[in-house]
N, C-alpha and C positions, 0 to 999 in steps of 0.2 A: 888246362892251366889258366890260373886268372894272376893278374900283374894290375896292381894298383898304383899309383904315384897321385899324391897329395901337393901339389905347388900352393907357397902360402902368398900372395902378391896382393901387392895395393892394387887399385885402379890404374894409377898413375902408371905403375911397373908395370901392368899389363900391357896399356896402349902403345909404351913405349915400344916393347920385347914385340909386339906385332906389327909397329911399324906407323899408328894412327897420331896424327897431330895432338900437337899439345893445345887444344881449344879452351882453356881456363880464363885465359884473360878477354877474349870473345866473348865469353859465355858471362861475363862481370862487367865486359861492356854494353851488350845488349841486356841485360837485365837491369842495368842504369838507366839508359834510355826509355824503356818500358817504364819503369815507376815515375820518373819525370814526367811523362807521356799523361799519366794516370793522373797523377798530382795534380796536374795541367788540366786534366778534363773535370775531375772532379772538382775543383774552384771554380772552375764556369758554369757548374751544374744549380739551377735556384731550385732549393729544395720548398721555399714556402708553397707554389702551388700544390707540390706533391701531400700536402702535408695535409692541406686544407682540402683535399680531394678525400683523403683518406677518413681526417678528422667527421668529416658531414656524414660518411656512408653509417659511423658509427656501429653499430649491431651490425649491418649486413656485412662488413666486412671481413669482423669475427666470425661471421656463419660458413661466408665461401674460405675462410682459412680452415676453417673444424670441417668442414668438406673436404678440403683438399688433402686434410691430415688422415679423414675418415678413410677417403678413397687409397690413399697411400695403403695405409693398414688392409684393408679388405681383402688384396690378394695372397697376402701370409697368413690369411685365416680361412681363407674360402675352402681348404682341403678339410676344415675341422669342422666335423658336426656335431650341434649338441643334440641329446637326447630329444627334446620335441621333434627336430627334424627326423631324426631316425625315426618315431614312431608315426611321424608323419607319413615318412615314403612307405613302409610297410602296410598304411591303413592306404595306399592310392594304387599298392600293388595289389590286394585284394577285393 
């Protein structure tokens, strides 16, 4: 015998019916403070060095970003061989 029951509840309805605090207004408070926080740091942050570091490397810094994009990719392809490879590994097995 199988016995199903479907309860349709909010979040809210849930926490209460097992007894968990209401943490919402916590949860709006510390996420205040946080963005202040951020705000705060970000305004003190001087972005010109950053800027003129970046600007001088010019080409190189395109290069190691198409690196770090290439390397990304590699492992979603590394299972895929094209046909050279294949006839490669067959001409090293004989």
């Amino acid at each position: 015998m199988k016995i199903s029951i479907e309860i349709d509840l909010t979040p809210e309805e849930a926490r209460e019916i097992v007894g968990l605090p209401n943490v919402g207004q916590l949860h709006e408070a510390f996420l205040n403070v946080a963005k202040n926080k951020m705000k705060d740091a970000a305004s003190s942050v001087d972005i010109d060095p950053l800027i003129k570091t970046w600007s001088g490397l010019g080409g190189l810094a395109q290069d190691a970003l198409s690196g770090f994009v290439g390397a990304a990719l590699r492992p979603s392809t590394s299972g895929v061989k094209s046909e050279s490879d294949k006839s490669g590994s067959k001409k090293a097995k004989d």
